[in-house]
DODREN-580298 format. One record per residue: residue number from 1; residue in three letters; x, y, z of N, C-alpha, C, O in turn. Coordinates in nm, 2 decimals, m for minus. Layout:
[atom NUM; "ALA"; [X; Y; Z]; [X; Y; Z]; [X; Y; Z]; [X; Y; Z]]
...
//
This chain:
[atom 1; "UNK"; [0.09; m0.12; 0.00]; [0.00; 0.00; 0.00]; [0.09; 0.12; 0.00]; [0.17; 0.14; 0.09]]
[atom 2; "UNK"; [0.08; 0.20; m0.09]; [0.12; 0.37; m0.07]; [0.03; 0.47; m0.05]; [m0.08; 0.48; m0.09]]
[atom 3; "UNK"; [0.10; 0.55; 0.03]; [m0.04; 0.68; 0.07]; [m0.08; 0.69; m0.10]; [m0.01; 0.65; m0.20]]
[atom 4; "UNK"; [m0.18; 0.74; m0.09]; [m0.25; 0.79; m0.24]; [m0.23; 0.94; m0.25]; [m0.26; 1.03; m0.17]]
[atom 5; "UNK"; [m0.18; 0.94; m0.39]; [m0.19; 1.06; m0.46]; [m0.32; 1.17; m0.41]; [m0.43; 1.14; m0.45]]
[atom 6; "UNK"; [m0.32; 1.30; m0.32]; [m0.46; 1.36; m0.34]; [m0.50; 1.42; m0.48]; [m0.44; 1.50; m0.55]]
[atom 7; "UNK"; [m0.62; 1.36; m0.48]; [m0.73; 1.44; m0.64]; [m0.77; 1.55; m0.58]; [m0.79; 1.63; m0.67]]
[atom 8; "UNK"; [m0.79; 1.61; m0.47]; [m0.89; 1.73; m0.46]; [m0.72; 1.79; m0.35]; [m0.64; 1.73; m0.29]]
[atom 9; "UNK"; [m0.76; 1.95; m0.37]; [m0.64; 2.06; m0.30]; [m0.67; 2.02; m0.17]; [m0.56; 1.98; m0.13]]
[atom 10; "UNK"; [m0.77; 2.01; m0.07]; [m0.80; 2.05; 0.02]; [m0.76; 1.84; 0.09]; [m0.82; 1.79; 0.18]]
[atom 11; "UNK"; [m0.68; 1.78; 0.03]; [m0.66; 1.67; 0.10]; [m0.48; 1.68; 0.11]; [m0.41; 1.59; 0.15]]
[atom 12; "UNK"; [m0.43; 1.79; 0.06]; [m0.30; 1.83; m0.01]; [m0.20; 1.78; 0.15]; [m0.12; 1.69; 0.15]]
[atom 13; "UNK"; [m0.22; 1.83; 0.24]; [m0.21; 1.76; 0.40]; [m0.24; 1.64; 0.44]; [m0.36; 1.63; 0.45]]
[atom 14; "UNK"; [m0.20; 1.56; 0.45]; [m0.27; 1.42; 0.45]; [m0.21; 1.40; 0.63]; [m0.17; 1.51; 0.68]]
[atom 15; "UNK"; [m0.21; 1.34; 0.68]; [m0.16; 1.25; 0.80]; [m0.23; 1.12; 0.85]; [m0.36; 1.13; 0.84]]
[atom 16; "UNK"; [m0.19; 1.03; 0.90]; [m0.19; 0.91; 0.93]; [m0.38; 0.86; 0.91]; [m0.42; 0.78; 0.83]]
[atom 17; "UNK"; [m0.46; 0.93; 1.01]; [m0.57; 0.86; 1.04]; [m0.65; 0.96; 0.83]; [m0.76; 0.93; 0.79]]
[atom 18; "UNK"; [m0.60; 1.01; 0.80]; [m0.66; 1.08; 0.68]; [m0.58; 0.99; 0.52]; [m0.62; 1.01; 0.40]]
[atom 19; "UNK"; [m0.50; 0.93; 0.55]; [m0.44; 0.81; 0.45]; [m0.51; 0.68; 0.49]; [m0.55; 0.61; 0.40]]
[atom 20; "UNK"; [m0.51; 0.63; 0.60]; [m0.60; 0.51; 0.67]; [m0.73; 0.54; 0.61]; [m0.79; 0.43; 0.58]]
[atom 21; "UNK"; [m0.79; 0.61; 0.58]; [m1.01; 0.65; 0.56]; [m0.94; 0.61; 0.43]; [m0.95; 0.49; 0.39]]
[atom 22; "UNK"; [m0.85; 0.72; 0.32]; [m0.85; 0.69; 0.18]; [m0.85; 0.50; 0.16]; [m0.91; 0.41; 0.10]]
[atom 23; "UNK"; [m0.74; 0.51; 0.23]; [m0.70; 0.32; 0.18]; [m0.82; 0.25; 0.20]; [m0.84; 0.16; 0.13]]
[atom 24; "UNK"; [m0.91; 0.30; 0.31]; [m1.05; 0.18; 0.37]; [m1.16; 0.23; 0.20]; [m1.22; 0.15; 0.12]]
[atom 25; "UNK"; [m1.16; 0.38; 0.19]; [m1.24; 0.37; 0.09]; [m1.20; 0.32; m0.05]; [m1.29; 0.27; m0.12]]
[atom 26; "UNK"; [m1.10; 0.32; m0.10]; [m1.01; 0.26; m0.18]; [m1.06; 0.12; m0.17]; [m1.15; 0.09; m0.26]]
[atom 27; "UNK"; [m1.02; 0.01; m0.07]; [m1.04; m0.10; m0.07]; [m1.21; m0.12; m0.08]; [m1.26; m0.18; m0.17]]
[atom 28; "UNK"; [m1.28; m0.07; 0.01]; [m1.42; m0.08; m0.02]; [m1.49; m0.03; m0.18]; [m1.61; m0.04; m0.17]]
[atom 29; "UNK"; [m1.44; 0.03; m0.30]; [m1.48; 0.09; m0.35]; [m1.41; m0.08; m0.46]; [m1.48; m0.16; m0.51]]
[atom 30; "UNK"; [m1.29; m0.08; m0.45]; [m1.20; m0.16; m0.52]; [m1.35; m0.31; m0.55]; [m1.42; m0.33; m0.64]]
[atom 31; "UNK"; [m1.34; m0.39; m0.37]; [m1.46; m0.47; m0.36]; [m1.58; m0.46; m0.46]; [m1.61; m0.53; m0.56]]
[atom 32; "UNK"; [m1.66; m0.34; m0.41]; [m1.73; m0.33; m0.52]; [m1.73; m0.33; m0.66]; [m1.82; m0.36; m0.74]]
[atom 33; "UNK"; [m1.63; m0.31; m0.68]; [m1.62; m0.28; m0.83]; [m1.57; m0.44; m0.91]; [m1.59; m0.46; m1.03]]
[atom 34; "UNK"; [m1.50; m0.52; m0.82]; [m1.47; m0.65; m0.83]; [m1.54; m0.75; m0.70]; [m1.47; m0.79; m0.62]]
[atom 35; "UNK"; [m1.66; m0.77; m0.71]; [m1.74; m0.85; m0.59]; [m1.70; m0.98; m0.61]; [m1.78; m1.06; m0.55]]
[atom 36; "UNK"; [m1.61; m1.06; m0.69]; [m1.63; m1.16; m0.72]; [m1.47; m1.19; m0.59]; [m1.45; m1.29; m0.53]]
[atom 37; "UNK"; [m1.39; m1.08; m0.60]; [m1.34; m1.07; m0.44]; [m1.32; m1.08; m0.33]; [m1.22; m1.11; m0.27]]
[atom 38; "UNK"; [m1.49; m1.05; m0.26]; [m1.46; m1.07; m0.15]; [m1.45; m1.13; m0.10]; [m1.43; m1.12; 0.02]]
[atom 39; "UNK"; [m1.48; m1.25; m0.17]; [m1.44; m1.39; m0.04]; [m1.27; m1.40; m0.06]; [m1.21; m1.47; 0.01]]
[atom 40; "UNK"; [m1.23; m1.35; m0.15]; [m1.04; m1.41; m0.14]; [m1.00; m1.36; 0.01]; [m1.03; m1.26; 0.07]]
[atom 41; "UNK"; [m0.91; m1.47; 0.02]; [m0.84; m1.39; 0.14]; [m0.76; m1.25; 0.11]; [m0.73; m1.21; 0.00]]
[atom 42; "UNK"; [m0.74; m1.18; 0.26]; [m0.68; m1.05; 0.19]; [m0.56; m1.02; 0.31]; [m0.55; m1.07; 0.42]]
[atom 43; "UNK"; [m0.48; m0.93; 0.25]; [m0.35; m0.95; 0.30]; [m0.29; m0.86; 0.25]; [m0.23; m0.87; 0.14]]
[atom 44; "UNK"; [m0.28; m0.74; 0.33]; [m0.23; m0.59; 0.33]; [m0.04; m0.58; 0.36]; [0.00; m0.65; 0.45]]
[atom 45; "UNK"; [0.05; m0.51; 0.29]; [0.19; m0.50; 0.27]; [0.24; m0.41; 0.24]; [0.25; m0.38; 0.12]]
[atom 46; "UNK"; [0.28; m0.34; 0.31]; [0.35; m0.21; 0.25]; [0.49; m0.21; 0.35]; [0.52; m0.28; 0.44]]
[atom 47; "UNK"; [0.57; m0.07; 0.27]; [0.69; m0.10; 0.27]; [0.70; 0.08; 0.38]; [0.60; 0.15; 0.40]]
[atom 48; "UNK"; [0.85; 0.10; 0.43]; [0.88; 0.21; 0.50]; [0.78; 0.29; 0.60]; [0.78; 0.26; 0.71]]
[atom 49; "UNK"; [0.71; 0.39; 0.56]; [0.60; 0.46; 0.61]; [0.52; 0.45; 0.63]; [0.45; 0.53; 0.69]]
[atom 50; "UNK"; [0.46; 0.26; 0.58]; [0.36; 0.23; 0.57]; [0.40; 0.12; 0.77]; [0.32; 0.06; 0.84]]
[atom 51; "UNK"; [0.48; 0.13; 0.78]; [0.52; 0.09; 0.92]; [0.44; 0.16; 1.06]; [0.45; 0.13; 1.18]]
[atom 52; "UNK"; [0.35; 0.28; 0.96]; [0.27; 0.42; 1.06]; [0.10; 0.33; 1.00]; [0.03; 0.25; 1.07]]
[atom 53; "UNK"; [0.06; 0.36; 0.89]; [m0.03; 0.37; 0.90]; [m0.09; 0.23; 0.86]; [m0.21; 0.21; 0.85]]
[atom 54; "UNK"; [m0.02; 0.14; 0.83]; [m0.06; m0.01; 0.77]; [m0.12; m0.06; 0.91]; [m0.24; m0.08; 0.90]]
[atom 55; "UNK"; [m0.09; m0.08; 1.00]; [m0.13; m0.10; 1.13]; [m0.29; m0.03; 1.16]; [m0.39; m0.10; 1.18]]
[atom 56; "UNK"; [m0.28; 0.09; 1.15]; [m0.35; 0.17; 1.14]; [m0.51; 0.09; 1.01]; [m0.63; 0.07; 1.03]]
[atom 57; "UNK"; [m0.44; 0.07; 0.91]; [m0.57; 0.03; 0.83]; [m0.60; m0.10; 0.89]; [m0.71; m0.14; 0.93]]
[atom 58; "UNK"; [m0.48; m0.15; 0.91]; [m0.60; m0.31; 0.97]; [m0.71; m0.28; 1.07]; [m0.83; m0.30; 1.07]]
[atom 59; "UNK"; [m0.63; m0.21; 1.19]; [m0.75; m0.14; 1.28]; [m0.86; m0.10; 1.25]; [m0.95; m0.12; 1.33]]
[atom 60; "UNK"; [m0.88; m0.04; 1.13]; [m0.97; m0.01; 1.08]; [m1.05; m0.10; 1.03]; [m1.16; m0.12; 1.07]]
[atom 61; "UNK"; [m0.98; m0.16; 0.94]; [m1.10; m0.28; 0.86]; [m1.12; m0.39; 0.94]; [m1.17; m0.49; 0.87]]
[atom 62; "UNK"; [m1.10; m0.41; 1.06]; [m1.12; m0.51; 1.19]; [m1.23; m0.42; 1.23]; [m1.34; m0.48; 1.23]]
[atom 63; "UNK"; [m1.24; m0.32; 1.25]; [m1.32; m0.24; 1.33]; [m1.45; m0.23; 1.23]; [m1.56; m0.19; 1.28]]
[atom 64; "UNK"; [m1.44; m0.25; 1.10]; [m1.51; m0.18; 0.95]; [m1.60; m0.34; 0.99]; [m1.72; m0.34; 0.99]]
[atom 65; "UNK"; [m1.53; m0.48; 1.03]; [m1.59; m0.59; 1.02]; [m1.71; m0.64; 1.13]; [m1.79; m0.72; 1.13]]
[atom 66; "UNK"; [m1.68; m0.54; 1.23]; [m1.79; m0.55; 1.40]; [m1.79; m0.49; 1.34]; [m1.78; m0.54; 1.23]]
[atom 67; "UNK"; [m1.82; m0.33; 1.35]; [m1.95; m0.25; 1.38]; [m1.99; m0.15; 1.21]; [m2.07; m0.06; 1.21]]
[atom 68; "UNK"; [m1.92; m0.18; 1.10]; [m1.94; m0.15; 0.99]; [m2.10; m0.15; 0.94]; [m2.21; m0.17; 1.00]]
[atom 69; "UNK"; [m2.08; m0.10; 0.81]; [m2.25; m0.13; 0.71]; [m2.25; m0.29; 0.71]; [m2.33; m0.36; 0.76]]
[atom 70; "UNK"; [m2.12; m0.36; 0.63]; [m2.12; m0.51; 0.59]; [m2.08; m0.55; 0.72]; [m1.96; m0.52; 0.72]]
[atom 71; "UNK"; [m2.09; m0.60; 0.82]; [m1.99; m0.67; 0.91]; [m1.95; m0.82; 0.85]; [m2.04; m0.90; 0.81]]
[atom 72; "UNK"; [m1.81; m0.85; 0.84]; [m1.73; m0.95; 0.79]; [m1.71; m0.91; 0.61]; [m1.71; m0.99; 0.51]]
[atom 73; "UNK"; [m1.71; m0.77; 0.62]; [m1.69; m0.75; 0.47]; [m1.56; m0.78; 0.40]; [m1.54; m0.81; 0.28]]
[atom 74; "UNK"; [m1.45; m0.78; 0.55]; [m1.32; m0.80; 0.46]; [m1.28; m0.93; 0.52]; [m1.31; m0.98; 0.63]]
[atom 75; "UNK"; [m1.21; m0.98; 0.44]; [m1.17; m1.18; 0.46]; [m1.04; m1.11; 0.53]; [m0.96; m1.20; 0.51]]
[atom 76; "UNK"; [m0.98; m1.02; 0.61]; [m0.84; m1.01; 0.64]; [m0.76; m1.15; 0.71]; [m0.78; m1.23; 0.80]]
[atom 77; "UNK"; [m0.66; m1.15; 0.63]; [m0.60; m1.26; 0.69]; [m0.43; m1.22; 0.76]; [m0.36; m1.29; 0.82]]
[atom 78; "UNK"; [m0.42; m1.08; 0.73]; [m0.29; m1.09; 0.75]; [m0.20; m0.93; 0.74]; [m0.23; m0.89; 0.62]]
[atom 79; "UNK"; [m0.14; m0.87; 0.79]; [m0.04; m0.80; 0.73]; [0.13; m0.83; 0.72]; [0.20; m0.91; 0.78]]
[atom 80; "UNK"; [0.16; m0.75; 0.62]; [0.30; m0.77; 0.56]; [0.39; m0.65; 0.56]; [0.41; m0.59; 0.45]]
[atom 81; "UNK"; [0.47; m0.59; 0.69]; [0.48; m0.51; 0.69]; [0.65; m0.52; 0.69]; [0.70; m0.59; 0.77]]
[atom 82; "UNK"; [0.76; m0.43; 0.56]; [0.82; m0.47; 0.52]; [0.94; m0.35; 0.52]; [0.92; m0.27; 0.43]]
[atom 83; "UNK"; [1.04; m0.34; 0.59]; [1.13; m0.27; 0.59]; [1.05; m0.14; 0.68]; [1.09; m0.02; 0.66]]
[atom 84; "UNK"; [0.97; m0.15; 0.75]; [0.85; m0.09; 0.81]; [0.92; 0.04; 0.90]; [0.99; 0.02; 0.99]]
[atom 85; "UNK"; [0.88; 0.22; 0.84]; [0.95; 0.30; 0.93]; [0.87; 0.31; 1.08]; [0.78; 0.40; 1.08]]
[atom 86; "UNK"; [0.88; 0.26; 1.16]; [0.80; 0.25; 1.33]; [0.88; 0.37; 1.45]; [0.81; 0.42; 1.54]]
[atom 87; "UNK"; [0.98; 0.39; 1.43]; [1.07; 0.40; 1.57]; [1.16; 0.53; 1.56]; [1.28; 0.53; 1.58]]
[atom 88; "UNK"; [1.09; 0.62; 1.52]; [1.26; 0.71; 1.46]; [1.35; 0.67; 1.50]; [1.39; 0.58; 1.43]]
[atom 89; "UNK"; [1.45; 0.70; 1.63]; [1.54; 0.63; 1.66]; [1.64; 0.55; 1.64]; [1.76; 0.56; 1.62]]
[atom 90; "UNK"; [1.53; 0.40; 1.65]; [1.57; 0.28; 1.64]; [1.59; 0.34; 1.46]; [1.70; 0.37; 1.42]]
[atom 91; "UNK"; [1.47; 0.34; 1.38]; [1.50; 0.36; 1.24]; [1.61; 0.39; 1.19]; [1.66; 0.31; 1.11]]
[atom 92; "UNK"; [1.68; 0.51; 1.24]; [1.79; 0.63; 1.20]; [1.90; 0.54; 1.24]; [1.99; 0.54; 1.17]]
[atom 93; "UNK"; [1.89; 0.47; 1.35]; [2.04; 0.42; 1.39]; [2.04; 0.30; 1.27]; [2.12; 0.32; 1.18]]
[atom 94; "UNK"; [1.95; 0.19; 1.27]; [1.93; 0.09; 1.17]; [2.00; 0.17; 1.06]; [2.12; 0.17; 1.05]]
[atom 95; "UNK"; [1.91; 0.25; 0.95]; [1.98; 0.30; 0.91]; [2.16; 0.34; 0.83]; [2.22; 0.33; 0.72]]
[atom 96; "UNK"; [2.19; 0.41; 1.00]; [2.35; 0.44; 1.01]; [2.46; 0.31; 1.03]; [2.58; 0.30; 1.02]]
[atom 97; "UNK"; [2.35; 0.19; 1.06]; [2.43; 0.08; 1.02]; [2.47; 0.01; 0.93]; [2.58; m0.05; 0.91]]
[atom 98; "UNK"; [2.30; 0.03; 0.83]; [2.32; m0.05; 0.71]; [2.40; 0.00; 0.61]; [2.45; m0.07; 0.52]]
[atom 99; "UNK"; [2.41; 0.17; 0.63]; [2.54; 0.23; 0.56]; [2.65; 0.22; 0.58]; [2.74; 0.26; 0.50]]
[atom 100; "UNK"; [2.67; 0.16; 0.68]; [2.84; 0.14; 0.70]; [2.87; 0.04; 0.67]; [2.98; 0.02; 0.63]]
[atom 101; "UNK"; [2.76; m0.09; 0.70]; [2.77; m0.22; 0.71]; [2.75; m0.23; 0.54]; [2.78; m0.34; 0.50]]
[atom 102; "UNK"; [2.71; m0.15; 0.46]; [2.76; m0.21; 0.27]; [2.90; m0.12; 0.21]; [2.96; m0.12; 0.09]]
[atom 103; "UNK"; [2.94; m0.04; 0.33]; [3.07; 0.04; 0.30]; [3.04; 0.20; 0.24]; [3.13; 0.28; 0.23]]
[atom 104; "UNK"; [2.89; 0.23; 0.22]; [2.86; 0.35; 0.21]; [2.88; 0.50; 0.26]; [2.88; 0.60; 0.19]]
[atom 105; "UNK"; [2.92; 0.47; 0.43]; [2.96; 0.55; 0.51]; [3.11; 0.48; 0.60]; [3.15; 0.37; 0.63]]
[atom 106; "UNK"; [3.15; 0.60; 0.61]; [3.31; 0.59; 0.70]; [3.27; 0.51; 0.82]; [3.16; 0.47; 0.82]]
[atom 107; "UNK"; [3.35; 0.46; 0.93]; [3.32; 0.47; 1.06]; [3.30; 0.60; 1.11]; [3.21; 0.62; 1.20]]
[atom 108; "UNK"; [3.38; 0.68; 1.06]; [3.39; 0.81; 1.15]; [3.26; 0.87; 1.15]; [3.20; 0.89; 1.26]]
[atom 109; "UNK"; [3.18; 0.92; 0.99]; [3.07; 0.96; 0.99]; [2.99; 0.89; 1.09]; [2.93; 0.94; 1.18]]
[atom 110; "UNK"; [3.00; 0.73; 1.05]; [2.87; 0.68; 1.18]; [2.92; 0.71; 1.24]; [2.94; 0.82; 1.20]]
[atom 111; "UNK"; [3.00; 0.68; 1.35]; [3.02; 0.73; 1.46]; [2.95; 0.86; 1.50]; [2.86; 0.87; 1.59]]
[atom 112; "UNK"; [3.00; 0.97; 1.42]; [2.96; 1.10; 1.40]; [2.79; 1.11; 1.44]; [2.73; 1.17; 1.52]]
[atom 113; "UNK"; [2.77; 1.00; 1.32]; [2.60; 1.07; 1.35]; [2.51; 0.98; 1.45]; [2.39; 1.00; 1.45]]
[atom 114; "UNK"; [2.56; 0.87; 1.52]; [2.54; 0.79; 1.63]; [2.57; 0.85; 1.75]; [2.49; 0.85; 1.84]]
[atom 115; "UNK"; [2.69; 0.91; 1.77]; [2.73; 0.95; 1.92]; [2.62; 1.05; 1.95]; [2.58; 1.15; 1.89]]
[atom 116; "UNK"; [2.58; 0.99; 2.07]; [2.43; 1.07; 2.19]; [2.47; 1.16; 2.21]; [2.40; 1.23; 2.29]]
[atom 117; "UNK"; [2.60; 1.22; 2.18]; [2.64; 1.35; 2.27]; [2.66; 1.48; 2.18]; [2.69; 1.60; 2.21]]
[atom 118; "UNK"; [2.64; 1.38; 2.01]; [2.71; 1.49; 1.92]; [2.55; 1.60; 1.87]; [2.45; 1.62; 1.94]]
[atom 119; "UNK"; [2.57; 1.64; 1.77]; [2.48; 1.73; 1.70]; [2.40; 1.68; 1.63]; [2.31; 1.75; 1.58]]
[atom 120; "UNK"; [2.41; 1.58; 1.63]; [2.28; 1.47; 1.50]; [2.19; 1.41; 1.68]; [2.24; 1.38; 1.78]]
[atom 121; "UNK"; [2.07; 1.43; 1.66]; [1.98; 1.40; 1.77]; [1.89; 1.28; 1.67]; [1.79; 1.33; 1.60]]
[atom 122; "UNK"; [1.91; 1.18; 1.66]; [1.86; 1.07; 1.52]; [1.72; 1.02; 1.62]; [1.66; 0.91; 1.60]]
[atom 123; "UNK"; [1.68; 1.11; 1.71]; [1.52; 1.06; 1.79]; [1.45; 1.16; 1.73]; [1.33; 1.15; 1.72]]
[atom 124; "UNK"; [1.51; 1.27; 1.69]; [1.45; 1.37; 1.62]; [1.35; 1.46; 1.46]; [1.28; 1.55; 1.44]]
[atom 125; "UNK"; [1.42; 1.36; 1.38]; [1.35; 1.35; 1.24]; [1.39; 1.22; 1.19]; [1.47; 1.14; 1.24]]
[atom 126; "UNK"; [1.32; 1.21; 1.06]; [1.42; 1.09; 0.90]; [1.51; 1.13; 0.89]; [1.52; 1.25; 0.84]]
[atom 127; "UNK"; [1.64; 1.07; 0.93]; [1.75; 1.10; 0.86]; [1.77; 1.08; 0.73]; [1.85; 1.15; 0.65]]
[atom 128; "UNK"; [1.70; 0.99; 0.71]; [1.69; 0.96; 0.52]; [1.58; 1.04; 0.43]; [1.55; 1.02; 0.31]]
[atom 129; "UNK"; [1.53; 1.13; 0.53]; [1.44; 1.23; 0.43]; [1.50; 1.41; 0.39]; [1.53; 1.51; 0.46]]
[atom 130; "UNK"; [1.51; 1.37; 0.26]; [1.62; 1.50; 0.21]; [1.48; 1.60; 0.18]; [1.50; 1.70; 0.10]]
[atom 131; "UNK"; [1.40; 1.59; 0.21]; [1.32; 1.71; 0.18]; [1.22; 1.77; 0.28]; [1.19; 1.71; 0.39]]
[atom 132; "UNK"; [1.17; 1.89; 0.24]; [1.09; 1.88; 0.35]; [1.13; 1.95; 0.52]; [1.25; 1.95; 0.57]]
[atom 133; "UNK"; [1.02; 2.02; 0.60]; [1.09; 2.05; 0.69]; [1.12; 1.92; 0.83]; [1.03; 1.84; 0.86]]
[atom 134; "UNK"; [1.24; 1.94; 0.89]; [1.28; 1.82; 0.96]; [1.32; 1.90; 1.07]; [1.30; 2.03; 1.08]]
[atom 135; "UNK"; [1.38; 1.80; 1.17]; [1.41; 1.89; 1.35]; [1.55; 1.85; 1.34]; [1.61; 1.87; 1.45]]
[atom 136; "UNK"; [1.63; 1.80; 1.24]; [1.80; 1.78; 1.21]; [1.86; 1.89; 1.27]; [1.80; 1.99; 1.26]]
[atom 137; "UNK"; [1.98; 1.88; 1.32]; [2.11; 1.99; 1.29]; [2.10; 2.04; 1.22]; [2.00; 2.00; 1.16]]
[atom 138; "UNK"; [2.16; 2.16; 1.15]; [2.23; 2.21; 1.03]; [2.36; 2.08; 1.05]; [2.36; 1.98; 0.98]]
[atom 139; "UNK"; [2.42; 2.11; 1.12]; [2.56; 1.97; 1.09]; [2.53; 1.85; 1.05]; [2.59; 1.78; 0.97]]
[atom 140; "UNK"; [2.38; 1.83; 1.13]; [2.32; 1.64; 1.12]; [2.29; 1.62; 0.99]; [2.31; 1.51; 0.93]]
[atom 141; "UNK"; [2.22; 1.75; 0.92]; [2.23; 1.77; 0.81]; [2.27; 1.76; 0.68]; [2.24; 1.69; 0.58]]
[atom 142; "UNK"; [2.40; 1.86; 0.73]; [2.51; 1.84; 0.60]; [2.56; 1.73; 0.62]; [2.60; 1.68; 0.52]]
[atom 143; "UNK"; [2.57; 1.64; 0.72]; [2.70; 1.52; 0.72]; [2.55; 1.41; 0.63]; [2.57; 1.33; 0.55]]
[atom 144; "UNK"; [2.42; 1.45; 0.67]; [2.33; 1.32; 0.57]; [2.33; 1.35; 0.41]; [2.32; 1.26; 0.33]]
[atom 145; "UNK"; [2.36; 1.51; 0.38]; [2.34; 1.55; 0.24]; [2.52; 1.48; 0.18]; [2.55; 1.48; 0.06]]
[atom 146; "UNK"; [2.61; 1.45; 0.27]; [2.70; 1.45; 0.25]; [2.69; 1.31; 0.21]; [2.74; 1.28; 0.10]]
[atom 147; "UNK"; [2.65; 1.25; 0.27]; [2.58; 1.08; 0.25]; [2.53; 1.05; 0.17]; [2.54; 0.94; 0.12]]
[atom 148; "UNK"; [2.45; 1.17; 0.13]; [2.34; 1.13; m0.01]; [2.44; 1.17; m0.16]; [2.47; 1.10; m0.26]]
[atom 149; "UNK"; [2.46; 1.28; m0.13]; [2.53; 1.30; m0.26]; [2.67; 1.20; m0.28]; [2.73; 1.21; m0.38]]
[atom 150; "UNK"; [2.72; 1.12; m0.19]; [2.83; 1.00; m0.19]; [2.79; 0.86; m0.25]; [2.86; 0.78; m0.30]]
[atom 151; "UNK"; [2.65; 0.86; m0.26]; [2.55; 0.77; m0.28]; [2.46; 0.76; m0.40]; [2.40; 0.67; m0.46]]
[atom 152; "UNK"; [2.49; 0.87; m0.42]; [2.34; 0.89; m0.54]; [2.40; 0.82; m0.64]; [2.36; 0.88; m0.74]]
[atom 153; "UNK"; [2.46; 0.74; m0.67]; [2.46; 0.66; m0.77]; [2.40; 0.54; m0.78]; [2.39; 0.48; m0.89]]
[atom 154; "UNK"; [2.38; 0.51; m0.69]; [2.37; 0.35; m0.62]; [2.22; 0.34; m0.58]; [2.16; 0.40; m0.49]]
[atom 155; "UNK"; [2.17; 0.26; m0.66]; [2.02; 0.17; m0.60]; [2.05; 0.11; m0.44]; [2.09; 0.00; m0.42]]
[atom 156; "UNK"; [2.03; 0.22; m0.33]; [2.05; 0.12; m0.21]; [2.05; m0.01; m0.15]; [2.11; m0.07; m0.07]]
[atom 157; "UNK"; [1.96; m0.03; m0.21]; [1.93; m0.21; m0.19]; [1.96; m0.27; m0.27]; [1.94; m0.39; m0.25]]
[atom 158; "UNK"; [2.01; m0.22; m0.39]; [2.06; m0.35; m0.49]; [2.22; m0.41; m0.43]; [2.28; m0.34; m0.35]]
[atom 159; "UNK"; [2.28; m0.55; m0.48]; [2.34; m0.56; m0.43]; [2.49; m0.60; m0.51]; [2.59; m0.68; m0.49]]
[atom 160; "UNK"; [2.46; m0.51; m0.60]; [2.55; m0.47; m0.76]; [2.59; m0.32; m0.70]; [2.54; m0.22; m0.73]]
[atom 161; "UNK"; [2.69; m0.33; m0.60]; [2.78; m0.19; m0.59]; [2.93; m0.24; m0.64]; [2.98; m0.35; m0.65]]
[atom 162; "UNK"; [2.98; m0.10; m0.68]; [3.08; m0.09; m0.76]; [3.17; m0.15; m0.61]; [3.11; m0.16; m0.50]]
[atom 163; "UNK"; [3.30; m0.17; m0.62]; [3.39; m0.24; m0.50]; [3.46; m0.08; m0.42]; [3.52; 0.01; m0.48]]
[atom 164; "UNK"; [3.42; m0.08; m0.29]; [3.55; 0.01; m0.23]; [3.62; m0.06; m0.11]; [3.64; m0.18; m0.08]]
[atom 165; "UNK"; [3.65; 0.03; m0.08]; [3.81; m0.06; 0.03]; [3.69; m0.14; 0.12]; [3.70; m0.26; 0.14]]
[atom 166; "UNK"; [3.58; m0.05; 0.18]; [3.46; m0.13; 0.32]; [3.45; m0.28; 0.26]; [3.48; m0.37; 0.34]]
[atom 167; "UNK"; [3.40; m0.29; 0.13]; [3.40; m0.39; 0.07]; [3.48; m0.47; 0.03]; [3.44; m0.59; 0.03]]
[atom 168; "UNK"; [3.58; m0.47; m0.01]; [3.71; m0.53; m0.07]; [3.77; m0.62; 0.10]; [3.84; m0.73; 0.10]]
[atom 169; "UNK"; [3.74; m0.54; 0.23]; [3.78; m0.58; 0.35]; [3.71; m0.66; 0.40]; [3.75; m0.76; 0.46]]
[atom 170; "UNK"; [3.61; m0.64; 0.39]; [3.49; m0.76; 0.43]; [3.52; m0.88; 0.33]; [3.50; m0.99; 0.38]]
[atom 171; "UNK"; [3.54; m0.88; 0.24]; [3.52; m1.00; 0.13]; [3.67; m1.09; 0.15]; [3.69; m1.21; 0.13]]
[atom 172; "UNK"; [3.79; m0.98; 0.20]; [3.88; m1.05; 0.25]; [3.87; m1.10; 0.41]; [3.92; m1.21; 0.43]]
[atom 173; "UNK"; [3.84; m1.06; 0.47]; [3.80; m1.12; 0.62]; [3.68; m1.20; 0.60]; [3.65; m1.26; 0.70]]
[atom 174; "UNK"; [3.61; m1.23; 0.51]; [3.47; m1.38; 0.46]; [3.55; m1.47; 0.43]; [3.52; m1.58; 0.40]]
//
């Protein structure tokens, strides 16, 4: 599931319980339009951000099944929640690991943007969101834009990176 694009200006704001209604009317409209559906099992998945409101829709379509128009409208069997953003924190540090741990970032940088005492406060915003207003440093900042633009070449998750030394040292210590 991805938040949905807004059709009308005045949805241009979205937040969590106002993406949860679109996705319930979405799926209930979807149903309709394909009734031969609803008995399939169903089984909701989304990826990063959807770690906020995917929880949130099941709540809902559990709730949609007691006390709804249809009760037992939806067959839910399940969610699939997948690289799921939950925890700033926890997220941001994850994160500053899996960059260092594919050779992306220095130690020093992590270090840098991990130490509790320095100027990166990683309980504070996405570290991996370059847009947008955020509660970062100006420093916590520049050392992530410093990250991104060291990176931008690279499909993060693919696992076809060109070789640097992080890499070349791990593959000799395997």
């Amino acid at each position: 599931m991805h938040a949905p694009y807004p059709d009308n200006p005045a949805d241009g704001i979205q937040n969590d319980t106002s993406i949860t209604l679109d996705h319930v009317a979405f799926i209930k409209g979807f149903m309709k339009r394909h009734p031969y559906l609803v008995t399939s099992r169903l089984f909701l998945s989304g990826q990063s951000y959807s770690g906020h409101y995917l929880p949130l829709l099941v709540m809902e379509l559990l709730r949609e099944n007691i006390v709804g128009t249809k009760p037992g409208q939806f067959n839910l069997q399940g969610m699939i929640p997948v690289n799921a953003w939950t925890d700033t924190l926890l997220d941001n540090k994850g994160a500053v690991n899996w960059w260092f741990g594919q050779g992306l970032i220095s130690a020093r940088i992590k270090d840098s943007l991990l130490d509790p005492k320095g100027s990166c406060r990683l309980d504070k915003g996405a570290l991996w969101r370059t847009w947008g207003p955020n509660e970062l440093s100006a420093k916590c900042n520049a050392i992530r834009d410093k990250v991104g633009l060291s990176i931008i070449d690279y499909i993060i998750y693919s696992l076809l990176m060109r070789p640097n030394k992080h890499h070349i040292l791990r593959r000799t210590i395997l």
